[in-house]
C-alpha positions as CSV (number, residue, x, y, z in Angstrom):
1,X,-5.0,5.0,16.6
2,X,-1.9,3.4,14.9
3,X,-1.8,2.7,11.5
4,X,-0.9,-1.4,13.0
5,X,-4.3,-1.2,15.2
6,X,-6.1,-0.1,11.7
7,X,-5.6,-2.4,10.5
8,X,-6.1,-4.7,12.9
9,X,-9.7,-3.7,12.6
10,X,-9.4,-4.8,8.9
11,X,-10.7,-8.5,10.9
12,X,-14.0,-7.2,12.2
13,X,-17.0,-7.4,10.3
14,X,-17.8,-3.8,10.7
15,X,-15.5,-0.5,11.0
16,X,-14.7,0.7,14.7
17,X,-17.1,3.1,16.0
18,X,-15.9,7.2,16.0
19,X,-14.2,6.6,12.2
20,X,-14.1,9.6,10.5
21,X,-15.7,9.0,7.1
22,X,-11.9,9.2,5.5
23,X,-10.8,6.6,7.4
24,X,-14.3,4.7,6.8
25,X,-13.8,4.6,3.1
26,X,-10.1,3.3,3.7
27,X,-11.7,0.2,5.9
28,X,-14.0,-0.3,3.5
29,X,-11.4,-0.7,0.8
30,X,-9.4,-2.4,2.9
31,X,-12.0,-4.8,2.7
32,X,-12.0,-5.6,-0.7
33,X,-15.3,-3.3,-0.6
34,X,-14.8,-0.8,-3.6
35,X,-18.0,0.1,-3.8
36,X,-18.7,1.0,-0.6
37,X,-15.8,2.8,0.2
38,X,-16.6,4.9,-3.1
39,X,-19.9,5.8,-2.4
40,X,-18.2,7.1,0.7
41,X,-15.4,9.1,-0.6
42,X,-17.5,10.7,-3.8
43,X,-19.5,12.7,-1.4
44,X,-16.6,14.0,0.6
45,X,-15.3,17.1,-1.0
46,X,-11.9,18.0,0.6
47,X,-8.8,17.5,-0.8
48,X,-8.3,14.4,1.0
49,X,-11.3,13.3,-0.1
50,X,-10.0,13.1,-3.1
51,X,-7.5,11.9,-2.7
52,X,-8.9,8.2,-1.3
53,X,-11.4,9.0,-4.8
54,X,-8.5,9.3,-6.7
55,X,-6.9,6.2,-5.4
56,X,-10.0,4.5,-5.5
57,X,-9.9,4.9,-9.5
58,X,-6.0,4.1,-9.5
59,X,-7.3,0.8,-8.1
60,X,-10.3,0.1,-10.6
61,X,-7.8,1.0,-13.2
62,X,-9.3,4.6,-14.2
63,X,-6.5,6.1,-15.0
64,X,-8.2,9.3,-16.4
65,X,-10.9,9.5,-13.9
66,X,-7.6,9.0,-11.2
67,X,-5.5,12.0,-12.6
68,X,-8.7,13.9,-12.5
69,X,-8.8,13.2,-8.6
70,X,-5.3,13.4,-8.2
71,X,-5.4,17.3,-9.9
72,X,-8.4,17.9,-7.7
73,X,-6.6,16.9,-4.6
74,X,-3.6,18.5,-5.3
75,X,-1.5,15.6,-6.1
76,X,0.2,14.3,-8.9
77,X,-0.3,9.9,-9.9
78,X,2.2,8.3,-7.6
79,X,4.7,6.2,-8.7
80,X,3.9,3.7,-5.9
81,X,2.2,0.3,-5.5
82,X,-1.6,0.8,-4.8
83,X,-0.9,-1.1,-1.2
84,X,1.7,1.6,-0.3
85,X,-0.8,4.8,-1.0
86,X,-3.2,3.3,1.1
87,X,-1.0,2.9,3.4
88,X,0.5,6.5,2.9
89,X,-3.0,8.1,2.7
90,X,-3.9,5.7,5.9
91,X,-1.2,7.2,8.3
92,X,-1.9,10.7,6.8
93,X,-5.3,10.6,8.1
94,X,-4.4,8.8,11.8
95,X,-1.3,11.4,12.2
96,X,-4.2,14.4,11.7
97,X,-7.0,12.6,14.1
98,X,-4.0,12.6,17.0
């Protein structure tokens, strides 16, 4: 899948079918859904994981609990609009599903 057809699906009511949960939380989110798509990435415990957790706090404006999830994940806070890392984390994920 494209990261154009994801978000495409971003009209349905419910994610397409086959989502990895990674890609779940991000539709969820992409929703407007925070809390959904949190309860979703908190229980994934890869890096990417969190990652979207870490974003996910960047967004409710957690900065401490964000760097937390940003160490965790390997990353450092990114210096980029909240739309771009989803959008980066987003095509990160499809580029590994191909």
């Amino acid at each position: 899948m494209t990261l154009d057809a994801f978000r495409q699906t971003l009209s349905q009511s419910n994610p397409p079918t086959g989502l990895s949960p990674l890609l779940e939380a991000l539709w969820y989110d992409g929703k407007d859904n925070w809390d959904r798509a949190h309860e979703i990435a908190q229980d994934i415990t890869t890096d990417d994981g969190s990652w979207i957790h870490a974003y996910l706090h960047r967004k409710e404006g957690d900065h401490g609990n964000a760097a937390y999830w940003y160490r965790r994940a390997g990353r450092s806070m990114p210096q980029v609009s909240l739309g771009e890392e989803w959008k980066q984390i987003a095509q990160a994920l499809l580029q590994r599903k191909r």
